[in-house]
C-alpha atoms as one frame of an Amber mdcrd trajectory, in Angstrom:
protein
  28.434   6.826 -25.011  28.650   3.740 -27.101  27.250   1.716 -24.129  24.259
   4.245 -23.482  23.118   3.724 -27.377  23.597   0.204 -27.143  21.445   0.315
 -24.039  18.789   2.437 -26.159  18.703   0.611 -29.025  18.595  -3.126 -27.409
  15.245  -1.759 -25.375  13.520  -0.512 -28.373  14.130  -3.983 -29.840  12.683
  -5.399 -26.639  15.963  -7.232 -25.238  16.100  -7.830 -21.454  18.250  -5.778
 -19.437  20.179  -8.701 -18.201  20.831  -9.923 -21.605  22.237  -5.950 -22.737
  24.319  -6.388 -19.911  25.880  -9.598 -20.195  26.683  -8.780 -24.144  27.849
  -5.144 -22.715  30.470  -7.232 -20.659  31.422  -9.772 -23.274  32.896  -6.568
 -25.453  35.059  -5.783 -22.427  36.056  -8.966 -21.239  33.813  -9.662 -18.135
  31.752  -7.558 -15.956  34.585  -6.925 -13.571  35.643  -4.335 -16.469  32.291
  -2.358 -16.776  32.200   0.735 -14.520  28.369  -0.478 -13.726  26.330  -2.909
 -12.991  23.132  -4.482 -13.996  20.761  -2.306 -12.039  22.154   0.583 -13.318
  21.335  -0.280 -16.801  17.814  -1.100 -15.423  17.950   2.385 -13.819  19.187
   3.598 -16.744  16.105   2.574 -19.098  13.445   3.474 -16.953  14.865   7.132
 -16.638  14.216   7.326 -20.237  10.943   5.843 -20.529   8.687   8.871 -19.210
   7.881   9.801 -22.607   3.807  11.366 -23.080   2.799   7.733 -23.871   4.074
   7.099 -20.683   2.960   9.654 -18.773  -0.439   9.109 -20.300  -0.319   5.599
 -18.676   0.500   6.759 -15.470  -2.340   9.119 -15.377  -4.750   6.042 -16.341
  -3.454   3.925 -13.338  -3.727   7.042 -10.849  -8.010   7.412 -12.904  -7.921
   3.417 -11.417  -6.193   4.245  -7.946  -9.352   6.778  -7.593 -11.622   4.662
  -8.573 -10.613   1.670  -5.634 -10.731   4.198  -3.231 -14.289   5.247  -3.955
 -15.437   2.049  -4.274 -13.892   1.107  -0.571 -12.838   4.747   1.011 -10.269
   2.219   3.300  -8.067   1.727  -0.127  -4.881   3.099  -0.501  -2.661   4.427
  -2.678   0.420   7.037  -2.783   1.768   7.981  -5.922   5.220   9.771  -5.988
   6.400  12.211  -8.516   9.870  14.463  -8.825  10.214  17.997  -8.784   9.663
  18.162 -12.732   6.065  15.851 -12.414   7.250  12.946 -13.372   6.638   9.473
 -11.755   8.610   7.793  -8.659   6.979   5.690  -6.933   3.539   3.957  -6.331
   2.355   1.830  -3.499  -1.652   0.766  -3.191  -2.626  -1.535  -0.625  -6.374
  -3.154  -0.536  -8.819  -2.468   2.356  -8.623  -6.153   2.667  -4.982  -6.772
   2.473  -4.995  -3.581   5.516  -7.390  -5.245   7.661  -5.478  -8.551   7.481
  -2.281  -6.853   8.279  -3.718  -6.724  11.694  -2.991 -10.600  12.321   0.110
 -11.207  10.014   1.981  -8.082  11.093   4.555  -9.918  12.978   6.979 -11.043
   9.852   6.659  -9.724   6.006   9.156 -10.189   3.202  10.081  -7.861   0.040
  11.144  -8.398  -2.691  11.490  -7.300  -5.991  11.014  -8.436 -10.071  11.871
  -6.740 -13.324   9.139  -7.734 -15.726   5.652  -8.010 -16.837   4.984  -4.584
 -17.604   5.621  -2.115 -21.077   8.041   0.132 -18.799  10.388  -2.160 -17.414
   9.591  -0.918 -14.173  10.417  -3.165 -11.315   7.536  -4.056  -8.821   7.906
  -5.341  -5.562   5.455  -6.876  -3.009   4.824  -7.584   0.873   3.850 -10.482
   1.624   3.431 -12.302   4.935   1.834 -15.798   5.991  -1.636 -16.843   6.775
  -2.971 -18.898   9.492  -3.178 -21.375   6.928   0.067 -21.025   6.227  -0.153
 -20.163   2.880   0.946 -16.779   1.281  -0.850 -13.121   1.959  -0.637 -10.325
   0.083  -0.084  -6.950   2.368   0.732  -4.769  -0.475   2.336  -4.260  -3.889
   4.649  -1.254  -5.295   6.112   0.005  -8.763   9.159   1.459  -8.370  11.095
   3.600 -11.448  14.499   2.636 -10.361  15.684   0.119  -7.337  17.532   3.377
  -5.216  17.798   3.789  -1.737  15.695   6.917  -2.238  12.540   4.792  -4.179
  12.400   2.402  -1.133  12.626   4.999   1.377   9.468   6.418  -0.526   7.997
   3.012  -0.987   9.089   1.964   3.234   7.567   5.158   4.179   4.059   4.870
   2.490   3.226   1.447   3.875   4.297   2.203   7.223   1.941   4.827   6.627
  -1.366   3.069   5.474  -0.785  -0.188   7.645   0.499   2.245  10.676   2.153
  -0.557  13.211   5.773  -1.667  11.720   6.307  -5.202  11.287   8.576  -7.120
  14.135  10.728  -8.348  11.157  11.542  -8.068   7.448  13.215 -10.692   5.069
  14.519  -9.122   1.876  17.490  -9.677  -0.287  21.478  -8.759  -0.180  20.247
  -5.226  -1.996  22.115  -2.620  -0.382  19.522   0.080  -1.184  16.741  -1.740
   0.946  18.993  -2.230   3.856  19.660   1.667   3.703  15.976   2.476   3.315
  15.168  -0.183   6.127  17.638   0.985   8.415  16.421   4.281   8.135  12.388
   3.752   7.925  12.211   0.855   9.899  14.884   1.111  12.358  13.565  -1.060
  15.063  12.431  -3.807  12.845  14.880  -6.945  12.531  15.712  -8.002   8.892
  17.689 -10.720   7.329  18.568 -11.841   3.991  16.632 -14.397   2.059  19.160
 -18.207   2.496  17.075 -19.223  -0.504  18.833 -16.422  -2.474  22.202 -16.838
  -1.099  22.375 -20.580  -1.031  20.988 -20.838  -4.977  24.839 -19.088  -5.384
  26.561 -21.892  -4.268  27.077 -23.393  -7.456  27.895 -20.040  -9.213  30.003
 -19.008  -6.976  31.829 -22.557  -5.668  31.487 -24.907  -8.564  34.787 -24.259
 -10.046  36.252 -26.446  -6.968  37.047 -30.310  -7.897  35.015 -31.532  -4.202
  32.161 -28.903  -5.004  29.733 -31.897  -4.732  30.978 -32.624  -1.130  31.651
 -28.785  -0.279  28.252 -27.807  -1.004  26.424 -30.716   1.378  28.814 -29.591
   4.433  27.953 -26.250   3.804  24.407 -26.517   3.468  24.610 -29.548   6.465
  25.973 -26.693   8.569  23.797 -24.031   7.624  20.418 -25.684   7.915  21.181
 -28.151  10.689  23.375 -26.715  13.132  22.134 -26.907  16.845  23.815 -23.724
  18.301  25.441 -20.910  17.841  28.990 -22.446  18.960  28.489 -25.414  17.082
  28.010 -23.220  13.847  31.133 -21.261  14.108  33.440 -24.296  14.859  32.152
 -26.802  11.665  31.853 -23.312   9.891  36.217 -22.877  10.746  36.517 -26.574
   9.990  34.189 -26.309   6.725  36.676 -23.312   5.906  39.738 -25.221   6.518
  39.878 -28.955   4.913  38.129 -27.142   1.906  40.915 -24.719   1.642  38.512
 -21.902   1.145  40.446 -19.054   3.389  40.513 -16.791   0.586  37.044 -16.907
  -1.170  36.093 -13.454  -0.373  32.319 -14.476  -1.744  32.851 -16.934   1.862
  34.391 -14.164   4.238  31.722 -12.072   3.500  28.818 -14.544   4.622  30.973
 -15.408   7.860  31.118 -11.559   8.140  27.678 -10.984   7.781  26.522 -14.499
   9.007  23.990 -13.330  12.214  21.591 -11.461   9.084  21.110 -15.391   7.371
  21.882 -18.518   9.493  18.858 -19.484  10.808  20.860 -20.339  13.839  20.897
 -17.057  14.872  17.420 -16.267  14.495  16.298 -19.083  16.882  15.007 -17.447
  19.659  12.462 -14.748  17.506   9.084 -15.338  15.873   9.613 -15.391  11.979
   6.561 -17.817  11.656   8.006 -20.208   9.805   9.432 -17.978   7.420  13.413
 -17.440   6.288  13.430 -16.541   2.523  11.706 -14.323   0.359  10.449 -16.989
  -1.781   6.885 -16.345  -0.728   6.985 -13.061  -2.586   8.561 -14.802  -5.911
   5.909 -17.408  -5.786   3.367 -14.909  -5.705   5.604 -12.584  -8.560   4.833
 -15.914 -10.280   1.033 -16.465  -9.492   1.126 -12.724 -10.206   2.448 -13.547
 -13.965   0.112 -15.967 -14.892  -2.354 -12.446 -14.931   0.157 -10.189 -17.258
   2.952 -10.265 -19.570   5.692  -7.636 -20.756   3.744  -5.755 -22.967   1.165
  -4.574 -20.291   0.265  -1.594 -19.396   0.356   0.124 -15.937  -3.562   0.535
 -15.825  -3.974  -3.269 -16.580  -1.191  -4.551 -14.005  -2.925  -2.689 -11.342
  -6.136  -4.162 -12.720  -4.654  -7.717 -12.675  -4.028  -6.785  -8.988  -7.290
  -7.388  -8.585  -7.918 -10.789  -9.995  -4.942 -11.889  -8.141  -6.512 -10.484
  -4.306  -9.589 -12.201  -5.805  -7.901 -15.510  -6.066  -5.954 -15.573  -2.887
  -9.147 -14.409  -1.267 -10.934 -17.144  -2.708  -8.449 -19.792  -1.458  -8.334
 -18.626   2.264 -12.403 -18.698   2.148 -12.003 -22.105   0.995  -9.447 -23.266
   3.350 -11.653 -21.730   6.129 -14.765 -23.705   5.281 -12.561 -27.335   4.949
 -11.673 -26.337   9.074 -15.365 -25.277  10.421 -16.714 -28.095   8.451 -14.330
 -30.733  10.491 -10.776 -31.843  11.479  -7.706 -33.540  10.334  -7.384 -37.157
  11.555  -4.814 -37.778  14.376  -1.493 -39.657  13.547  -1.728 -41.029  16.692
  -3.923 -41.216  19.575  -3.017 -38.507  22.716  -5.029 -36.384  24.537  -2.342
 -33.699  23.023  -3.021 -34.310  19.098  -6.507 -33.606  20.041  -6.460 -30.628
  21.901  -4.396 -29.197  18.585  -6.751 -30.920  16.282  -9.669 -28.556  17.691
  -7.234 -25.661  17.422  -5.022 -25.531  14.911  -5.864 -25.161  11.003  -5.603
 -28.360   8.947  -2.122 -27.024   7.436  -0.793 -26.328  10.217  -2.446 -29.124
  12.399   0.227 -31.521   9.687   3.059 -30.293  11.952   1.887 -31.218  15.541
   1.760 -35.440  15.794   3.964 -36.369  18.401   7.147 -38.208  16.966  10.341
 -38.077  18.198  13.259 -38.991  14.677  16.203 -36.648  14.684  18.838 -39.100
  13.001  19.976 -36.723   9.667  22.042 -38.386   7.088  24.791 -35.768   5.829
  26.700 -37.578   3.189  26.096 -40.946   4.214  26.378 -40.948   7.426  23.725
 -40.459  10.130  24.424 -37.506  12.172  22.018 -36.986  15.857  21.506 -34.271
  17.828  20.099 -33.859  21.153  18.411 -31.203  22.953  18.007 -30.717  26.789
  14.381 -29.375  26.989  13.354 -27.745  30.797  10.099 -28.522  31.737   7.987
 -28.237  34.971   5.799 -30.753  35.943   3.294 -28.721  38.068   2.815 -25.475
  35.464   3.050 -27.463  32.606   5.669 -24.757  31.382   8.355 -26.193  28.980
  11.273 -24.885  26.833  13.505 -26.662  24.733  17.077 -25.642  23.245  15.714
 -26.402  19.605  13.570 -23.061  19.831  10.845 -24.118  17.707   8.192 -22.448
  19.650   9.624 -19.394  19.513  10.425 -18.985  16.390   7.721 -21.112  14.264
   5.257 -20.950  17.055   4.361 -24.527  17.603   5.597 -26.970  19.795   8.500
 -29.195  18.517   8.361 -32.951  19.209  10.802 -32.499  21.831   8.430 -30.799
  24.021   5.472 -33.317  23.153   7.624 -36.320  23.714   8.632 -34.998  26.988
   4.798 -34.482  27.734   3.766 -37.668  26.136   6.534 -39.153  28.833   4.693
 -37.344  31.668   1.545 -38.193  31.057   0.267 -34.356  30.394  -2.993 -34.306
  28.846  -3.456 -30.870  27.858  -0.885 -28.304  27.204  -1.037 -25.031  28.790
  -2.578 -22.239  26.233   0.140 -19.986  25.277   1.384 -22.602  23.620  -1.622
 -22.688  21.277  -0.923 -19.022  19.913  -3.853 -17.330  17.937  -1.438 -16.724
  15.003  -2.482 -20.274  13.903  -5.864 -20.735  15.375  -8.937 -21.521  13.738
 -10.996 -20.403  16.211  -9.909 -16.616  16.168 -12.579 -14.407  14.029 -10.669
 -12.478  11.981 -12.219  -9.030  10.211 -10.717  -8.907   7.276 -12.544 -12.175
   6.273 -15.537 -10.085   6.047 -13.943  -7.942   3.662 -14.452  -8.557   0.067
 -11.407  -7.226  -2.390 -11.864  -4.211  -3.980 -12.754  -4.596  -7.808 -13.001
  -1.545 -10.728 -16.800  -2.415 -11.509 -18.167  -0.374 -14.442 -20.786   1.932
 -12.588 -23.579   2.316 -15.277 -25.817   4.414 -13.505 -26.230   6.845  -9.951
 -28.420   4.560  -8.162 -25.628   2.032  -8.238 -22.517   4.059  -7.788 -24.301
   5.084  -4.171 -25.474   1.110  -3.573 -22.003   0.115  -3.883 -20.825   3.120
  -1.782 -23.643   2.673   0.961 -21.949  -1.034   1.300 -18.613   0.134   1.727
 -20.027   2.163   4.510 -21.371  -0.752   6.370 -18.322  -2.937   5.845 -16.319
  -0.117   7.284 -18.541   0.073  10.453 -18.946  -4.170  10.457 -15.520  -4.838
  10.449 -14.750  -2.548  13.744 -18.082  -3.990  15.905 -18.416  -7.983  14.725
 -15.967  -9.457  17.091 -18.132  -8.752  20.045 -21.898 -10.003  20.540 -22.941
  -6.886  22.372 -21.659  -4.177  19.883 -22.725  -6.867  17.304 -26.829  -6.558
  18.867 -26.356  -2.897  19.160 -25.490  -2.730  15.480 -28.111  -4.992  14.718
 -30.841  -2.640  16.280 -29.906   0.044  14.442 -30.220  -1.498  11.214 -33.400
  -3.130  12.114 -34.575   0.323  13.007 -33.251   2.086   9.575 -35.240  -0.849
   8.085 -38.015   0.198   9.955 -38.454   3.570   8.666 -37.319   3.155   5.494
 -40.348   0.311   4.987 -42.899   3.292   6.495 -41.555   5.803   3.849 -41.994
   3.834   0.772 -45.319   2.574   2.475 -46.075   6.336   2.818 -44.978   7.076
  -0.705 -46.705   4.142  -2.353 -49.777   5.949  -1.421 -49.263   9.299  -3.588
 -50.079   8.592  -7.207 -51.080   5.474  -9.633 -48.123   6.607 -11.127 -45.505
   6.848  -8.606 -47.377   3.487  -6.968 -45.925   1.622 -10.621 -42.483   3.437
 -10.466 -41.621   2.265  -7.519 -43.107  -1.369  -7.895 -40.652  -1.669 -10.813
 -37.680  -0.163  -8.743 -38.993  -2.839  -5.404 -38.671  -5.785  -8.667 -35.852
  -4.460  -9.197 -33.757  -4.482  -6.205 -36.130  -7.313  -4.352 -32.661  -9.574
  -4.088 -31.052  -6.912  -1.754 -34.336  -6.676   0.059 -34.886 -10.081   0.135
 -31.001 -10.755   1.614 -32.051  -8.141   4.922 -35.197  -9.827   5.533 -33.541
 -13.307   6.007 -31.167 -12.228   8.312 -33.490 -11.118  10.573 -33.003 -14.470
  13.159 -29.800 -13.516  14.992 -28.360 -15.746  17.725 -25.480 -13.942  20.134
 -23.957 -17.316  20.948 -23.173 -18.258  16.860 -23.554 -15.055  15.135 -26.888
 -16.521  12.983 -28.732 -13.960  10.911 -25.573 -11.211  11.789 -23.070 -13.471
  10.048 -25.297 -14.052   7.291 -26.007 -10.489   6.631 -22.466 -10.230   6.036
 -21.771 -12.882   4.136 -24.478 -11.475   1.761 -22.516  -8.850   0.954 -19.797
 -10.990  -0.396 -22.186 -11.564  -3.035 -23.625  -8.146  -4.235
């Protein structure tokens, strides 16, 4: 009882969770001596927000969620409530963010954050990579406690809008996500985040007088070993001159070592990806929009600004590759057949150099790796498994090419994942935003252009369902012109009414009529019709 009031009255003053806690376990002596933990206090507190304030709020953000989707019918949203009506769970995903999906669907991480918002309520995000390698948003969720149950809910509504499950999932050492993922996505792969596990290392190990030499063998052998084998033998010899046989915090990473070595991951695409830091960097980008005190409606607002920015970037970082390419390091045939390719982030990784002398504690430490390669298909593998997991060719492979005199590489090894050459639909997607709708004629403007993005997204990727589309909006042009010739004709009256409403919406008009030169070969006058609409 006494901790349950102390709990109460340290919210209504506005302290942290983490901070009630840690003074909860200073009155007993340590936290070994509570009979709970952390999250449960969180749990605790946001069981007792749902107050008619509260409730009030989440009836604003669901007004929003409605809003979105008639703006862009492709949307979603779930909102989850218990038996007695009160809020669960909500997930909303942009039309944008589930046309994307398409290309980034092979690796996503989740995570979760306790903060910026009145409720406490902790929010959690998908994100996934780019062909730019940067960060992309796939979906965000607010969750009222962190239970298996809420990410079963939260699991189960994403598979449902984005409707292909990722190949793998990186999320943290949260036992209630491994239950929900083992039971929603049971055929994905997922591992725990080594940024989160390795940022420990000092918590956990820095009572020990050779911590400073402990903790560069351990992270020496983590990050750099070559093999499996080679892992578990310095991992036993790691173990032993350290004494460490009976840190349990130790045995159970050993234990539980093929969900974080990156060793063991080697041979499966994670695209460069092995912590969950992508979704706290954008929890951070994310916080630059809110702070504690906001409401529900206005997080899910900020949502917005924050699609609008990322969206902004990856238009930007497209332009800087059609307008040219990154200069070669060097000089081979190679460099330039990935200059034309790759995007300029990714093009920073692919110069041919050969330096695999690491320094561990002074000393330099080299490895070597047998790579197989076939002179007459071109076909190559090497033991470092960079292709297969990152998806571009280590320098292994290119010196061993380089050393044969290959001039081209074959093209699966040029995957579209990174390739700036691959049109991709949800570029001509703009993010949803909650525009005030003043009057009729623009709630069904704005609804008429969702339409068209819905149909232009499924048919621009090929020239010949591109024309046919084309046509048909040439036609509808067509007769719409005739009727307002054919009404223009009526009255003096109605002749002035409608010159005002042509002045009026003459930019619209004036954004079909120069799109009317269309060339199959470069998209022309299509491309630019849809880039108008980014505009509007």
């Amino acid at each position: 009882m006494h901790a349950k009031c102390v709990i109460t009255d340290n919210d209504e003053a506005g302290i942290r969770p983490n901070k009630t806690y840690l003074a909860l376990a200073n009155e007993v002596g340590g936290s070994s001596n509570l009979s709970f933990s952390e999250k449960d206090v969180r749990n605790y507190i946001a069981s007792n927000l749902r107050c008619s304030d509260d409730n009030a709020d989440f009836n604003g953000m669901m007004n929003y969620f409605v809003r979105m989707k008639e703006i862009n019918p492709n949307f979603f949203y779930a909102i989850d409530v218990d038996d007695a009506n009160k809020f669960r769970s909500a997930l909303w995903v942009d039309a944008r963010c589930r046309a994307s999906y398409e290309y980034y669907r092979d690796v996503v991480s989740f995570d979760t954050i306790y903060r910026r918002n009145r409720h406490g309520l902790p929010f959690a995000s998908f994100v996934s990579v780019n062909h730019h390698g940067k960060s992309t948003l796939l979906g965000y969720a607010l969750l009222v406690s962190e239970e298996i149950l809420s990410f079963e809910l939260v699991f189960t509504q994403w598979v449902r809008c984005v409707g292909i499950v990722p190949k793998g999932i990186i999320i943290d050492q949260c036992k209630a996500m491994t239950g929900a993922i083992r039971k929603v996505l049971p055929d994905t792969i997922h591992r725990w985040c080594i940024w989160h596990i390795m940022k420990k290392t000092q918590f956990k190990l820095g009572g020990y007088a050779r911590y400073g030499e402990l903790s560069a063998m351990m992270n020496h052998i983590v990050y750099n070993s070559p093999s499996s084998e080679s892992f578990e033998v310095h991992w036993a010899g790691f173990i032993k001159e350290f004494e460490l046989g009976q840190n349990r915090w130790l045995a159970n990473l050993y234990a539980n070592r093929r969900k974080w070595v990156p060793i063991f991951f080697k041979s499966e695409f994670w695209a460069g990806m092995r912590s969950t830091q992508r979704s706290e960097s954008m929890h951070a980008f994310y916080g630059g929009y809110l702070h504690c005190k906001s409401g529900l409606v206005q997080f899910v607002h900020e949502y917005d600004n924050v699609l609008g920015n990322k969206e902004q970037k990856e238009l930007e970082d497209d332009v800087v590759d059609s307008k040219g390419v990154i200069p070669c390091i060097g000089s081979t045939c190679i460099e330039r057949q990935f200059q034309q390719e790759y995007t300029s982030n990714m093009g920073d990784t692919i110069s041919i150099k050969v330096d695999e002398q690491k320094v561990f504690w002074g000393k330099p430490v080299y490895h070597t790796f047998i790579v197989e390669f076939d002179p007459l298909s071109r076909k190559s593998r090497c033991e470092c498994n960079k292709f297969e997991s990152v998806g571009i060719l280590c320098c292994h492979i290119l010196a061993v090419c380089s050393y044969y005199r290959v001039d081209t590489v074959p093209s699966c090894y040029v995957l579209p994942r990174w390739s700036k050459n691959v049109i991709r639909k949800h570029t001509y997607i703009k993010s949803s935003h909650d525009v005030a709708r003043s009057n009729e004629t623009h709630n069904l403007f704005k609804h008429l252009c969702s339409e068209f993005y819905n149909v232009a997204q499924d048919f621009v990727a090929c020239d010949e369902e591109a024309a046919i589309l084309r046509a048909a909006l040439s036609d509808a042009k067509s007769r719409l012109t005739d009727y307002r010739a054919s009404m223009r004709s009526t009255t003096l009256d109605d002749v002035v009414d409608l010159y005002i409403d042509n002045d009026r919406d003459g930019s619209v008009k004036n954004r079909f009529e120069n799109s009317t030169t269309w060339n199959s070969s470069d998209g022309g006058g299509f491309m630019d019709l849809l880039n108008s609409f980014r505009h509007i």
